[in-house]
C-alpha positions in Angstrom: 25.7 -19.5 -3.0 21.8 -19.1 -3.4 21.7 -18.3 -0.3 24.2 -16.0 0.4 22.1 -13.6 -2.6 19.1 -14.7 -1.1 17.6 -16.9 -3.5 15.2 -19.4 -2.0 16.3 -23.1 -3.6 13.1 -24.8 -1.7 10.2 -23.2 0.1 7.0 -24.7 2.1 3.9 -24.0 0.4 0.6 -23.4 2.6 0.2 -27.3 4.2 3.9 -26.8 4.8 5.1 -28.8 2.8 8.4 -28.6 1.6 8.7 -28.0 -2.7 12.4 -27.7 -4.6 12.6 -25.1 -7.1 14.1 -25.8 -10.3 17.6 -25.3 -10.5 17.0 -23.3 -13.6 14.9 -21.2 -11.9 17.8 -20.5 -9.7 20.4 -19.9 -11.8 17.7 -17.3 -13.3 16.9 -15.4 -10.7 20.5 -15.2 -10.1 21.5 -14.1 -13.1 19.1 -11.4 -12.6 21.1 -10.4 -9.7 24.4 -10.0 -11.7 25.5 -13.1 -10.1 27.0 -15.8 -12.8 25.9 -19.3 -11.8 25.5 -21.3 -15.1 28.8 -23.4 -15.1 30.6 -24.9 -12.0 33.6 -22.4 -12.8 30.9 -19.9 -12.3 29.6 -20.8 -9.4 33.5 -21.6 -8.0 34.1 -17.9 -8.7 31.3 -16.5 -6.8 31.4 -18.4 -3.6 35.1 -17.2 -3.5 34.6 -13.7 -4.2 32.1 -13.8 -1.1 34.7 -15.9 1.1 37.5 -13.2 0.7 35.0 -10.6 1.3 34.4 -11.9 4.6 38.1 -13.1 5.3 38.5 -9.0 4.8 35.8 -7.5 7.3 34.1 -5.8 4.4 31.7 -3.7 5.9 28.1 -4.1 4.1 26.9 -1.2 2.3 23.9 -0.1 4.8 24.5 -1.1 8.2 21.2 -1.0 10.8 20.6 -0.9 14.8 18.1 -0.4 16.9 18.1 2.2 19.5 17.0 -0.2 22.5 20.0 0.8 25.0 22.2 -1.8 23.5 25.6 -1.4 23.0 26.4 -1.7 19.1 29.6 -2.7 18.1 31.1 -1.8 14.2 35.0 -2.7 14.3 37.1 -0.4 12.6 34.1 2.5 13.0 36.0 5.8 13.3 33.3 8.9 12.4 29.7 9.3 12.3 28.1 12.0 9.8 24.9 12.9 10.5 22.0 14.4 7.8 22.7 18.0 8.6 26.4 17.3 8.1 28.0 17.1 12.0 30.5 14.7 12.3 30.9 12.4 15.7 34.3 10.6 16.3 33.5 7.0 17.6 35.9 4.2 18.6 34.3 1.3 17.3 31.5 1.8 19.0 28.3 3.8 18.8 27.5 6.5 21.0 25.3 5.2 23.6 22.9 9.0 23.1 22.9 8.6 19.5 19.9 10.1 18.2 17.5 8.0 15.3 18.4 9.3 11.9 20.4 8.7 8.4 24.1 8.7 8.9 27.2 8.3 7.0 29.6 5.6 8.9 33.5 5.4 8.5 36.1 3.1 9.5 39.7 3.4 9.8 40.9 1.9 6.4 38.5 4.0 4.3 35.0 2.0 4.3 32.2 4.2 4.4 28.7 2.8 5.1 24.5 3.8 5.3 23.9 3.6 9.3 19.8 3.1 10.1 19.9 4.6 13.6 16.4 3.2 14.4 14.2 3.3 17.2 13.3 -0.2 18.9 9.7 0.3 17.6 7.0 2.3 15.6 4.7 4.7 17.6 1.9 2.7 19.2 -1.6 2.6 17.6 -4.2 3.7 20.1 -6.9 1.9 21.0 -9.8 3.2 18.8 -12.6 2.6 15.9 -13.0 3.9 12.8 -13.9 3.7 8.8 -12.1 1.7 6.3 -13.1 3.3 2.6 -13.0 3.3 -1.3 -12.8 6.7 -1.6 -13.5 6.8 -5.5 -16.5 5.3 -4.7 -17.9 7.7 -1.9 -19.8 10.4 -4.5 -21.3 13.3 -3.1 -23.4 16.0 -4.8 -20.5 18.1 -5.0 -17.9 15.3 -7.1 -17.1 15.3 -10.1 -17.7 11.3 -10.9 -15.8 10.3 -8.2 -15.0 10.3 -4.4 -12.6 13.1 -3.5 -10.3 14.6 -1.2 -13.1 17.8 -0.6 -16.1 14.4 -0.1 -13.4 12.7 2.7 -12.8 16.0 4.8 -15.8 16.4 5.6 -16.4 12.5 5.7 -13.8 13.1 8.8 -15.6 16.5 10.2 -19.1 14.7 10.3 -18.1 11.1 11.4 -15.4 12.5 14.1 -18.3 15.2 15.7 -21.4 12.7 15.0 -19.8 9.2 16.2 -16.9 9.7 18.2 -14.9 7.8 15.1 -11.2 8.0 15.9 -9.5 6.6 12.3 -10.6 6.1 8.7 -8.1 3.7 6.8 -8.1 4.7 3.1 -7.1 2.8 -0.5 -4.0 3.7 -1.7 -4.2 7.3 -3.2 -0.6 6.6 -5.2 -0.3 8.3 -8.6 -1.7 6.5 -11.5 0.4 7.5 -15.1 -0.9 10.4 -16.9 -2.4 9.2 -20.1 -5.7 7.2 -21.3 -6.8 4.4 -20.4 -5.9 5.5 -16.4 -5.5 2.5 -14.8 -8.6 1.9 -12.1 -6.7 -0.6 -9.7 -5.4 1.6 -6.6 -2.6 -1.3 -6.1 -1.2 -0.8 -9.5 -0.2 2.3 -9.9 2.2 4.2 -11.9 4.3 6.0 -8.9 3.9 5.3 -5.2 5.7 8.4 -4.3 3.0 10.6 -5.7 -0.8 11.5 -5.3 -3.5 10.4 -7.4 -5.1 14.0 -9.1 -8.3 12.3 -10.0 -9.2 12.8 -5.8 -8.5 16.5 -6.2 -11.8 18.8 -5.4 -11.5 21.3 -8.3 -13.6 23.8 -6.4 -11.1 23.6 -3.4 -8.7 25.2 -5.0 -6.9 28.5 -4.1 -6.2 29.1 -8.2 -10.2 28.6 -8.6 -11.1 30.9 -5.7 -8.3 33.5 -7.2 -9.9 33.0 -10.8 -12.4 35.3 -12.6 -15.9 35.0 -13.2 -15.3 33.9 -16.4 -12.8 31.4 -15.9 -14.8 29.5 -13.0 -17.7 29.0 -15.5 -15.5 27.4 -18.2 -14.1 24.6 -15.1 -17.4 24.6 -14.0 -18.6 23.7 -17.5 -16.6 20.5 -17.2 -18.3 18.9 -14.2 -18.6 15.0 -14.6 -22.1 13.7 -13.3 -21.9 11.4 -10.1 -24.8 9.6 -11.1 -23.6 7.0 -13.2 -24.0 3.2 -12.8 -20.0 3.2 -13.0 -17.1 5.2 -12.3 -15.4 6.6 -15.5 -11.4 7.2 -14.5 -11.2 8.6 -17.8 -14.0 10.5 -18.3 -13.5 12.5 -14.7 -9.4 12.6 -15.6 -10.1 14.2 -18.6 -12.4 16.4 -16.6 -9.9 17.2 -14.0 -7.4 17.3 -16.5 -8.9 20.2 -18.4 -9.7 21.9 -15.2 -6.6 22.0 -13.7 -4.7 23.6 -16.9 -7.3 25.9 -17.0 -6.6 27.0 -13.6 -2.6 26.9 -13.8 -2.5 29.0 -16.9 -4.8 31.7 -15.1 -2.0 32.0 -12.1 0.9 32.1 -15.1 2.2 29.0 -15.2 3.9 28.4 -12.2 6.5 26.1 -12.2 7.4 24.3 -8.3 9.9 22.5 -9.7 12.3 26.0 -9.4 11.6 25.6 -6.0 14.6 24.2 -4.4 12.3 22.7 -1.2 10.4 20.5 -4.1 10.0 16.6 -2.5 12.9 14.5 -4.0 11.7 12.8 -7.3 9.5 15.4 -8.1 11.1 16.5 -11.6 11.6 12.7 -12.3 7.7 12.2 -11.9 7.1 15.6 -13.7 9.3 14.5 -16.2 7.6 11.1 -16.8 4.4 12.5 -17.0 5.3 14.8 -19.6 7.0 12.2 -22.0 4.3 9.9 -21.4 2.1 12.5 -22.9 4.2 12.5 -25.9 5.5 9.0 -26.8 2.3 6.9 -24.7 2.6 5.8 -21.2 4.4 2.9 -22.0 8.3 4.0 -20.9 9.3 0.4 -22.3 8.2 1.0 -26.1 9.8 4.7 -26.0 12.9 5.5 -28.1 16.1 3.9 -26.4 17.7 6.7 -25.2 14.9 8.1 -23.6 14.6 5.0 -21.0 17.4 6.0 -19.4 16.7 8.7 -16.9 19.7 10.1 -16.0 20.6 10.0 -19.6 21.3 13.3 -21.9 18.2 12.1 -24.2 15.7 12.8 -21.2 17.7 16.1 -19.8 17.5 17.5 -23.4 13.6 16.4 -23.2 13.2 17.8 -19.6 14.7 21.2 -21.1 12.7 20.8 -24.2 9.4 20.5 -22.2 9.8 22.1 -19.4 6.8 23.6 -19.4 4.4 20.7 -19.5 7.0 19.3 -16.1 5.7 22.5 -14.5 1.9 21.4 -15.0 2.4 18.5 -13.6 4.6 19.4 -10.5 2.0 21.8 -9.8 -1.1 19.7 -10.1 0.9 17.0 -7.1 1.3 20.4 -5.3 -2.0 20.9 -5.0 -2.6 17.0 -3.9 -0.7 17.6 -1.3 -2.2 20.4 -0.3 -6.0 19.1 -0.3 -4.0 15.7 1.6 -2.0 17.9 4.3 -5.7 19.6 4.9 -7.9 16.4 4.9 -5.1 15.6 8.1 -5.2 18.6 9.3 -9.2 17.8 9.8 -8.9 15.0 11.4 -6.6 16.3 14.0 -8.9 19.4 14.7 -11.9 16.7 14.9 -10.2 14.9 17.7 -9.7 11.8 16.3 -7.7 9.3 18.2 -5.8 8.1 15.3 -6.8 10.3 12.8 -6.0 9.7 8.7 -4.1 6.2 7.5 -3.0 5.7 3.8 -2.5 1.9 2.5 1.1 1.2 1.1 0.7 -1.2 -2.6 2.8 -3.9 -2.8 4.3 -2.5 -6.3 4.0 -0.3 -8.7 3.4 -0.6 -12.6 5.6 -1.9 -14.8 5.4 0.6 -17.3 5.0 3.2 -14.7 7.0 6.3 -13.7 8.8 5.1 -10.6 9.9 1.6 -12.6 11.2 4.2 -14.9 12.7 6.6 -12.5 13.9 3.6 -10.2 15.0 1.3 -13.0 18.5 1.1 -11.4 16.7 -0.3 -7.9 14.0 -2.8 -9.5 14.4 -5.9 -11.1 13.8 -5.2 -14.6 11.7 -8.0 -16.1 11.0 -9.4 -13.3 7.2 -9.6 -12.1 6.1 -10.6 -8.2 3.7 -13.0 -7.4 2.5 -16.0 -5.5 3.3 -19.9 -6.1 0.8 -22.5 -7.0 -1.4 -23.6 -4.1 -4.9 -25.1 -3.9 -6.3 -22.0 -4.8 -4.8 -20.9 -7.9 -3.1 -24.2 -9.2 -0.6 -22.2 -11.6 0.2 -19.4 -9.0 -0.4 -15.7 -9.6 1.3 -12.7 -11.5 1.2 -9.7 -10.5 3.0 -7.7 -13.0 4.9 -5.3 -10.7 8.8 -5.3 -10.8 10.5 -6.0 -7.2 12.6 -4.1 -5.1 16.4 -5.4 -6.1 17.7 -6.5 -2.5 21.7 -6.0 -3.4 20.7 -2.4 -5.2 18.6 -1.1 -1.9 21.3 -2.1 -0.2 24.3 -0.3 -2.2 22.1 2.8 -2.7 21.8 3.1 1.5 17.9 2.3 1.1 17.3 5.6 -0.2 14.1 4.5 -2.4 12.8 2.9 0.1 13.1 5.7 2.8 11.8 8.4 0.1 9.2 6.5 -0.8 7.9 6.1 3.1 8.0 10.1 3.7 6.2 10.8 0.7 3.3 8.9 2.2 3.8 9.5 5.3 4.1 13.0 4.6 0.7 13.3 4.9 -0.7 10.2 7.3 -0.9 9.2 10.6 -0.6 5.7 10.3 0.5 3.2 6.9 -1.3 0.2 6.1 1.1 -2.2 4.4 -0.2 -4.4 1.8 1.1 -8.1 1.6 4.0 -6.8 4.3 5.5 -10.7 4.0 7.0 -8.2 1.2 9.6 -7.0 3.2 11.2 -10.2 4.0 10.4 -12.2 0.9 8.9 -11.9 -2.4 8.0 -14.1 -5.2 9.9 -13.2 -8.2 8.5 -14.8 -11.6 11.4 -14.5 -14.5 10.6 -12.2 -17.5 8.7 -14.8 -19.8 8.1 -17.6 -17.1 5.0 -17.9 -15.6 3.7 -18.1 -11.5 5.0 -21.8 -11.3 8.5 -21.2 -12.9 9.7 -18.7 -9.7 11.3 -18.5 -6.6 11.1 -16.6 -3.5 13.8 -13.8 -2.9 14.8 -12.7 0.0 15.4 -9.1 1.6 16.9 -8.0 4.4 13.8 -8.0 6.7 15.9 -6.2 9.8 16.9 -3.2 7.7 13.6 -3.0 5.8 11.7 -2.5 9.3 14.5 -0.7 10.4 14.3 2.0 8.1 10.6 1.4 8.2 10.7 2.3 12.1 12.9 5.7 11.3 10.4 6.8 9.0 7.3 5.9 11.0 8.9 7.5 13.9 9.6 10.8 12.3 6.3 11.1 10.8 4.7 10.5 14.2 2.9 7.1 12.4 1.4 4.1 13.3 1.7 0.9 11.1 -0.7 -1.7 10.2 0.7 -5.0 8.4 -1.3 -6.4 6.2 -0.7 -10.3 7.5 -3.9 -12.3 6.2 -3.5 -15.6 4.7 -0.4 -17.6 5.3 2.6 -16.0 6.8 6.0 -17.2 8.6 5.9 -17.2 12.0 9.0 -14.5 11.9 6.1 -12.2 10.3 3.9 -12.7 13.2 6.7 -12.4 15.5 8.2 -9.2 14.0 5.3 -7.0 13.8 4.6 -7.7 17.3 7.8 -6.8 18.2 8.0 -3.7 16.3 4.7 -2.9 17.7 3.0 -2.6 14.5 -0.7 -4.3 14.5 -1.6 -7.6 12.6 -4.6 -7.3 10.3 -8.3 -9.7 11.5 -11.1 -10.4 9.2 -14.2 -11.9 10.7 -14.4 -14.6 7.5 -10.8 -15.7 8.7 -10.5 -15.7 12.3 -10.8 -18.7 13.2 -9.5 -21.2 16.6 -6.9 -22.9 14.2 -6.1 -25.7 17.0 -9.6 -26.6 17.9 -10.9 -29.6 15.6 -13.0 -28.1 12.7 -11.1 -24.2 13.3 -14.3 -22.8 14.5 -15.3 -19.2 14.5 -13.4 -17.3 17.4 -15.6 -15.9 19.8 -15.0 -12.1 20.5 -13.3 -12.3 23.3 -10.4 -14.4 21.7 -9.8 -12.3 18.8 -5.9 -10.5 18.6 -5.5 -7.3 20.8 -3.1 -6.6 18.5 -4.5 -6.4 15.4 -6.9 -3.6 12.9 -9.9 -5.9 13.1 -12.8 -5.5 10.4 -15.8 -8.1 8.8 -14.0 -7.4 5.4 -11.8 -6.0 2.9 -12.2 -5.0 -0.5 -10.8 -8.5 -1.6 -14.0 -10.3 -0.1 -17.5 -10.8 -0.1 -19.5 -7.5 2.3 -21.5 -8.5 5.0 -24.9 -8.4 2.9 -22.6 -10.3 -0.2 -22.1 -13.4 2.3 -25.2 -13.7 4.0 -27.2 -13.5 0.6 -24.9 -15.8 -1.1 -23.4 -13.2 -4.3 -19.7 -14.3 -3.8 -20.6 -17.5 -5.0 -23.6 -16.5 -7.6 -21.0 -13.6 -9.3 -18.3 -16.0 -9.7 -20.6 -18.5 -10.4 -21.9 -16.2 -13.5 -18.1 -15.4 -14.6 -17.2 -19.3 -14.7 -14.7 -18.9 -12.0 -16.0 -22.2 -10.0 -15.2 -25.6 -10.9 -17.5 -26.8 -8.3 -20.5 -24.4 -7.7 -22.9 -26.6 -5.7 -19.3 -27.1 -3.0 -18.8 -24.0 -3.1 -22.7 -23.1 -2.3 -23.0 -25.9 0.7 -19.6 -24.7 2.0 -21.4 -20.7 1.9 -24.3 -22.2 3.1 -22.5 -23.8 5.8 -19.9 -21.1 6.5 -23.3 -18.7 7.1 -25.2 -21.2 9.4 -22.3 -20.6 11.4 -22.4 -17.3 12.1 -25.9 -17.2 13.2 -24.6 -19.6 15.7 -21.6 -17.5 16.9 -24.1 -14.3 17.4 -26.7 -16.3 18.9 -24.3 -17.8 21.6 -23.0 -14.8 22.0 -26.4 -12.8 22.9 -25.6 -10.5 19.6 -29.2 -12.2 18.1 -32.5 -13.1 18.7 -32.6 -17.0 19.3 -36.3 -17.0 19.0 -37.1 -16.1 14.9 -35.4 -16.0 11.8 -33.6 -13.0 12.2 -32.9 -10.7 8.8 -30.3 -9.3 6.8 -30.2 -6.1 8.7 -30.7 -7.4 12.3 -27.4 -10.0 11.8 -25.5 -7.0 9.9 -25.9 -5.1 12.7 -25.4 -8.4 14.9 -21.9 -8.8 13.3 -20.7 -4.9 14.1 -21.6 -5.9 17.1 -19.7 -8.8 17.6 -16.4 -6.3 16.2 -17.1 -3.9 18.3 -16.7 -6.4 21.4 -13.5 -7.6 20.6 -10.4 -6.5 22.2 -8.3 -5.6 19.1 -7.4 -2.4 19.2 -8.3 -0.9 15.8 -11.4 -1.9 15.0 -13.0 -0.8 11.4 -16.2 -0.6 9.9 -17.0 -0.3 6.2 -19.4 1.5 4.1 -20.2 -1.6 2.3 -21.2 -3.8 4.9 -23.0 -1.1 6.8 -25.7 0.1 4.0 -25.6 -3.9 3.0 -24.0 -3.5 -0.3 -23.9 -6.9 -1.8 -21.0 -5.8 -4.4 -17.7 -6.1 -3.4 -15.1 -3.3 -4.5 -12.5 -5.9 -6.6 -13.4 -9.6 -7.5 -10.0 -11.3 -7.6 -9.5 -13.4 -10.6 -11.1 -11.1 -12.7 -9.8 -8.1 -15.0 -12.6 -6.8 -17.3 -14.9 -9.9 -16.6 -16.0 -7.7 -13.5 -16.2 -3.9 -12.6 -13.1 -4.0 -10.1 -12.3 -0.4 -8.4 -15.3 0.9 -11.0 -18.3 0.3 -8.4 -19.6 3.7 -6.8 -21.7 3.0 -3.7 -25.0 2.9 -3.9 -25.6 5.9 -1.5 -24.3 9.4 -2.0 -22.3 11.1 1.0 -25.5 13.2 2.0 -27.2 9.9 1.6 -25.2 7.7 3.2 -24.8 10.7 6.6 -28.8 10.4 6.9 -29.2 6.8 6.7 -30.1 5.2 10.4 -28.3 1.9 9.8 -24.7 4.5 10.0 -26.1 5.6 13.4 -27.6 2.8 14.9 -24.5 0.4 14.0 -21.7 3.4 14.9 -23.2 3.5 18.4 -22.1 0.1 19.0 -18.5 1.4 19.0 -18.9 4.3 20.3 -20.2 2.8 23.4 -17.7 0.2 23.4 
């Protein structure tokens, strides 16, 4: 019965070895799925409901195929309806010319069904290089505290004319909730189907070009310095904040949201936003009836300030305009690939899409990892799942709005954790990492309507795959065409004795190759030994003299990788900058096809952007680089280190 909701009863943790949940976990999870399965009777009842649901030929709720010339047979399938409303008779068959789309499916006694007409695979990645940045940390001499979407267009102009870069991969730009304290973390945000307004570039603005003398020098009044040690989210939201309304009462108060082309969610997220304002930006601790959205409570609120919805419908109009144009450079550059936004794995809790998608997401419920060597009682995450039965009965809709609205503006998605979309582990409201189970999804429809989307928007697709995954993750992406993710610290010959480093040659073709992520130590970090003295310093390290030898050990070999490999000089101690620019060179000689180079590691930054583990001990997503853009565009180690892939 478990299995038949999806509920994982036993799993193999990372040695592979098999571990039993709890049966209370179980029942749990499964009570959080509607499903009764406390008593025996309960259980009894269940399994037969399902039994005479497949003794009838009860068609599931969302139905997907693949465009790949197969035929695709639905029994009973009478009509087709497509999105713009034309209606196809079929005889329990598809069309064999059937176009990928959203369509409504019928059979002959009255079932009506979500069909995922999907092509076979996402649009191919070419074969390129480029940069992978934190853009709140990129400051230029025109930001207001912070990287923005004005600093990254012509980050794109230069890099594109100057290097021949074809890509630049960024953090997630999703909406973070409205009110103080913002939350810094890009992978916990408040809604993942909106922009984040602290990236705007005030002075790009149409409404402060349009605006009088006067009115320019009050925004410009509130400029935020971009010289500070760290980067104040709510010091430059405030900022921004007081800019923007500034600007949107000088062009009257517009409202978008009386625009019937608006993106779908739009008024919810307006609507959150303004609430949030009022009661705090905890939805969870507001009166009852205004948790509910669709309830009279919030229409009479939405009606009550509807003014305060048009703000903030405006301000995501104008992210998406400064987002639409930061693409729009890219493509006039020439670059290959051009501009790819990274998908989190969740959003907050307390956040506007858990409030907007309540009837989707597992309220309660928080996502995590299990216990392994690593982190011995597991990890939470504190972002509510995806319900797998709900996407399903609701024809994937969340899911497919939320792809377009990122896609909207990208040319290729980075996936965080994308084991997501075949499993996650859920962590019952009040349990904690080691009292959960996995939960399965539909992995076929999830890259199905993946695929659709991806296809539409013209996207490429990068899973993020690092760590342990099932082999049907491996095997999936490849088939779908979508690229693996390699990090030099991890790619190793896992079937040689002692998994030594992979020479260049043997790294994946198919694959967005980098040294690092924001996750790990930066080139300069490892080679001078911070990962271990910072955790060291925060008490993180039961074993700080291993965990130095095994640096130590891990840096030794390196140098021996670039030495065999004619990347170093075999003769002297080489430095930090000769083996940085060794180690680009090494990526740039592999065969994967995206290859991607980081700030970070090229100025040898010894910070790294997020410290896992660590909450306020450490300055995660708060860390501006040390070099200005103007700074960082005249530094030779950018131009020396770039050449390397342009030539290759």
């Amino acid at each position: 019965m478990a299995a038949a909701h999806g509920v994982a009863t036993s799993y193999r943790n990372e040695r592979r070895e098999p571990v039993e949940v709890d049966a209370d976990v179980v029942i749990r999870v499964l009570g959080l799925l509607d499903v009764a399965a406390e008593t025996e009777a309960d259980r009894r009842r269940e399994l037969d409901r399902l039994e005479e649901l497949r003794d009838a030929g009860t068609l599931p709720p969302t139905v997907a195929v693949r465009l790949d010339g197969s035929a695709h047979t639905i029994p009973g399938a009478v009509a087709l309806t497509a999105e713009d409303g034309t209606e196809t008779e079929v005889r329990g068959e598809l069309p064999a010319d059937l176009a990928p789309g959203w369509y409504r499916l019928r059979t002959r006694d009255g079932q009506e069904s979500t069909l995922v007409a999907a092509p076979p695979t996402v649009p191919a990645a070419p074969d390129t290089w480029g940069w992978m940045l934190q853009l709140y940390a990129m400051r230029s001499e025109r930001s207001w505290g912070i990287g923005d979407l004005g600093d990254l267009r012509e980050f794109v102009d230069w890099t594109a004319a100057e290097h021949g870069a074809g890509a630049v991969l960024l953090n997630p730009l999703h909406a973070p909730g409205p009110t103080h304290p913002v939350q810094p973390s890009p992978y916990t945000p408040s809604s993942r189907r909106f922009a984040n307004p602290l990236a705007l570039r005030i002075e790009d603005l149409d409404a402060y070009h349009r605006a009088d003398a006067a009115t320019r020098a009050e925004v410009d009044a509130l400029r935020v310095s971009s010289t500070t040690a760290r980067i104040d989210h709510d010091l430059v939201w405030a900022a921004k904040r007081a800019a923007l309304e500034i600007l949107w009462r000088s062009e009257g108060r517009p409202d978008p949201l009386e625009d019937p082309t608006s993106p779908p969610g739009l008024r919810d997220w307006a609507a959150y936003c303004a609430l949030a304002e009022r009661h705090g930006g905890r939805w969870s601790r507001w009166p009852e009836p205004l948790r509910d959205v669709a309830g009279s409570a919030v229409a009479a609120a939405r009606r009550e300030l509807a003014p305060r919805l048009a703000f903030h419908a405006w301000v995501q109009k104008r992210c998406a305009e400064q987002l639409v144009a930061v693409r729009r450079a890219a493509h006039d550059a020439g670059m290959a690939l051009g501009v790819l936004h990274d998908l989190a794995v969740g959003v907050d809790a307390d956040g506007a899409d858990a409030w907007a998608l309540a009837d989707v997401l597992a309220g309660g419920v928080s996502i995590g990892a299990p216990p392994d060597n690593f982190t011995p009682r597991g990890q939470d995450w504190g972002l509510p799942p995806w319900r797998p039965d709900r996407l399903a009965a609701t024809g994937y809709a969340a899911l497919r709005d939320m792809l377009r609205a990122v896609l909207s503006h990208a040319d290729g998605l980075r996936i965080d954790h994308v084991a997501g979309l075949w499993r996650l582990w859920w962590i019952p409201p009040g349990d904690g990492p080691d009292r959960g189970t996995y939960v399965h999804y539909d992995a076929d429809t999830m890259l199905a309507v993946l695929a659709l989307e991806a296809h539409r928007a013209g996207a490429t697709v990068v899973g993020e795959d690092l760590g342990t995954v099932e082999p049907e993750v491996t095997e999936a992406l490849a088939d779908n065409e979508m690229l693996g993710c390699a990090v030099a610290w991890f790619t190793r010959d896992e079937s040689a004795p002692g998994e030594p480093l992979l020479p260049p040659a043997k790294w994946p073709t198919r694959a967005a190759a980098s040294i690092s992520t924001h996750d790990l130590p930066t080139a300069a970090g490892f080679l001078s030994g911070e990962h271990v003295r910072a955790r060291a310093e925060l008490e993180l390290l039961d074993d700080v003299e291993g965990e130095q030898a095994n640096a130590d050990r891990e840096r030794a070999e390196w140098l021996a990788l670039l030495r065999s490999e004619g990347l170093l000089d075999t003769d002297a101690d080489a430095d930090e900058a000769a083996i940085i620019t060794a180690m680009h060179r090494l990526l740039a000689a592999t065969p994967s096809r995206l290859k991607l180079i980081s700030p970070y590691d090229v100025i040898s930054e010894t910070r790294q952007p997020n410290l896992p583990g660590t909450v306020d001990e450490y300055p995660n997503w708060r860390l501006p680089l040390p070099l200005t853009f103007e700074q960082l565009r005249a530094d030779p180690r950018v131009a020396e280190i770039s050449a390397a892939f342009r030539r290759g």
